[in-house]
C-alpha positions in Angstrom: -7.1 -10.3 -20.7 -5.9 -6.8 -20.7 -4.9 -5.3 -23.9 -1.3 -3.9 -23.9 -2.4 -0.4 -24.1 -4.4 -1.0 -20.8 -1.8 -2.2 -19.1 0.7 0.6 -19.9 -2.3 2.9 -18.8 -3.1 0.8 -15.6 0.9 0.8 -14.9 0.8 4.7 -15.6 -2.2 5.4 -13.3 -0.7 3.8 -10.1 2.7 5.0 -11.2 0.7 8.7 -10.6 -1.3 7.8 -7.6 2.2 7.3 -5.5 3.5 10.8 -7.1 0.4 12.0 -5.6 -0.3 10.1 -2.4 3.7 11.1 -2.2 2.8 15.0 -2.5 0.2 14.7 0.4 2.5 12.9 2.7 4.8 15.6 2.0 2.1 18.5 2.5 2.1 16.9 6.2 5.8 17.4 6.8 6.3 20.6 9.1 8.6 23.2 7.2 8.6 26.1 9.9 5.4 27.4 8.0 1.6 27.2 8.7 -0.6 25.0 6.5 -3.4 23.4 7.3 -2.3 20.3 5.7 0.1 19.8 8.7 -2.8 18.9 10.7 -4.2 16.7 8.1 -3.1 12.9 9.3 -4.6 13.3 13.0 -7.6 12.0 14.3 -9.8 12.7 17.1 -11.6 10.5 19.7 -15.3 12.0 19.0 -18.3 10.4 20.8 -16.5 7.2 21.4 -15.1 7.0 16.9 -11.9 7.9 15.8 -12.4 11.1 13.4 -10.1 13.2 11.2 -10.0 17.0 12.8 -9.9 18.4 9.2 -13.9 16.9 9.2 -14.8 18.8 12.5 -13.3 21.7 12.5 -12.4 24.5 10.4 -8.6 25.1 10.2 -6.9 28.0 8.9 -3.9 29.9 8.7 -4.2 33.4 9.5 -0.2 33.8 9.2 2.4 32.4 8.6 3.7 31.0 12.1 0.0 29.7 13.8 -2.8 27.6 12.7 -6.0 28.1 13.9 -9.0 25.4 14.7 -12.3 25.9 15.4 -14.5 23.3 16.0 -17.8 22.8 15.1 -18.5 21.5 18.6 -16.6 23.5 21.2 -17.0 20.9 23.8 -14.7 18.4 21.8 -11.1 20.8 22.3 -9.8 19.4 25.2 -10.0 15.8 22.7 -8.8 18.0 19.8 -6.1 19.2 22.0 -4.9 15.8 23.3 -4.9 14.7 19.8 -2.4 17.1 18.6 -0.2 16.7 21.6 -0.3 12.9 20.9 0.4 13.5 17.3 4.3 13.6 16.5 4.1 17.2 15.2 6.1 18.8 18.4 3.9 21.7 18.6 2.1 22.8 21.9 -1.4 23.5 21.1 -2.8 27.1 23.1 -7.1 26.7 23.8 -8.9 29.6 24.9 -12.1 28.2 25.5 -13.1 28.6 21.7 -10.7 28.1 19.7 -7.1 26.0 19.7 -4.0 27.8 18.2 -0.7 26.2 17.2 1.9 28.8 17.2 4.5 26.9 14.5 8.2 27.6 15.7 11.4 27.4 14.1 12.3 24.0 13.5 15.8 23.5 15.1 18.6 22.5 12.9 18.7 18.9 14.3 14.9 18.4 13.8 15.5 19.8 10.3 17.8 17.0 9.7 16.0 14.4 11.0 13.0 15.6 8.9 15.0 15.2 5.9 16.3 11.7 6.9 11.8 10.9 6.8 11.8 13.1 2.6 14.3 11.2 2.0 12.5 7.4 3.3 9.2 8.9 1.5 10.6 9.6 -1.8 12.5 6.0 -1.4 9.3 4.2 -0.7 7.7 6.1 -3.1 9.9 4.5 -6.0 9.4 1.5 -4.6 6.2 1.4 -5.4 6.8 2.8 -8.7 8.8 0.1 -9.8 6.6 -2.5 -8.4 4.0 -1.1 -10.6 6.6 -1.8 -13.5 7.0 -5.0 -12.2 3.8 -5.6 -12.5 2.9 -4.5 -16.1 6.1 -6.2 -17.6 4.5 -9.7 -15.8 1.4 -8.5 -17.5 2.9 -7.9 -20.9 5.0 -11.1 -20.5 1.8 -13.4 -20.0 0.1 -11.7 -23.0 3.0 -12.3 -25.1 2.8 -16.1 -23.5 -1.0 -16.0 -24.6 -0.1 -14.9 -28.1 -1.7 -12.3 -27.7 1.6 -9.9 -28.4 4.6 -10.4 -30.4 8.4 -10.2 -29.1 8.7 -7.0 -31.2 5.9 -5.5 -29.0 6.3 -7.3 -26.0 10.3 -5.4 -26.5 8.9 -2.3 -26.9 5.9 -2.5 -24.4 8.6 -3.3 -22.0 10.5 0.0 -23.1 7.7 2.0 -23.2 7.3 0.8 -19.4 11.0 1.3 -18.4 10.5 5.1 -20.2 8.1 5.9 -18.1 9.3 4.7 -15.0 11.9 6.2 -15.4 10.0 9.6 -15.6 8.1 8.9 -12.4 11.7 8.2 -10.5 12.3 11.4 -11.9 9.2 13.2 -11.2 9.9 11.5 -6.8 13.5 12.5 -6.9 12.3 16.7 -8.7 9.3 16.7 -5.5 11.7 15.4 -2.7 14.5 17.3 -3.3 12.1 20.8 -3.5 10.3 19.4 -0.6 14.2 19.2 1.3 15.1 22.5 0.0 12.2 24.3 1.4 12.8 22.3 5.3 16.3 23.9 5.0 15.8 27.1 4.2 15.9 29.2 7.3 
């Protein structure tokens, strides 16, 4: 049975993998600028296996309105290129033969708010799973204080100690979504 200092730091660790898993989604979320990270979630029908594009070609922004992919294996674009068009990013992909280039365009102000409707389902998800990680440890404290293994003064303040610091994670989700809005909105 897990002490009640491993469960605050089990509870604490997957409170901080959705802040980051959240941060990555996030990185994916077109803004109007180029980063490679937009290109992150698509994959790629190579030799007959799905494959990310970030793990056979090298992507780069060389400013900040295109994107630029090179693939190891030049005869896979026309497959890189139907895999961005099939993605949901809404950017036209441009091959010359040896290269694909995604010229990023102003997002229009209705795409920018539908954009902000998905932050905003992210970040919501994202405390979800937060607070079912508090969920979790206060079950966990509860059956060690069932055990005998803690007392009610420390399963009350285990508990606390677990409501503290989800409510710094909430925190932390609402502090990265509202940036992440702020920076789709700006023009």
């Amino acid at each position: 049975m897990p002490t009640a200092e491993e469960i605050l730091f089990d509870a604490e660790a997957a409170m901080t993998n959705t802040i980051d898993a959240l941060k990555k989604r996030f990185d994916a979320v077109r803004t109007g600028k180029a980063s490679p990270a937009l290109v992150d979630g698509i994959m790629v029908e190579y030799y007959g296996a799905q494959t990310r594009l970030k793990d056979m070609a090298a992507i780069s922004a060389p400013d900040p309105r295109s994107l630029k992919i090179q693939p190891w294996d030049v005869s896979q674009l026309n497959n890189i290129q139907k895999a961005i068009l099939a993605s949901n990013l809404g950017i036209n992909p441009i091959n010359d033969g040896k290269v694909i280039r995604l010229p990023i365009p102003e997002l229009s102000e209705e795409r920018r708010t539908e954009m902000t409707k998905q932050i905003k389902k992210m970040a919501e998800e994202a405390r979800v799973e937060v607070r079912n990680a508090r969920r979790d440890a206060n079950e966990a404290i509860k059956t060690a204080k069932k055990n005998s293994e803690l007392t009610e003064d420390e399963q009350k303040a285990r508990t606390e100690e677990i409501q503290k610091l989800t409510d710094k994670m909430v925190a932390e989700v609402d502090k990265i979504s509202d940036a992440k809005q702020k920076e789709l909105m700006e023009v």
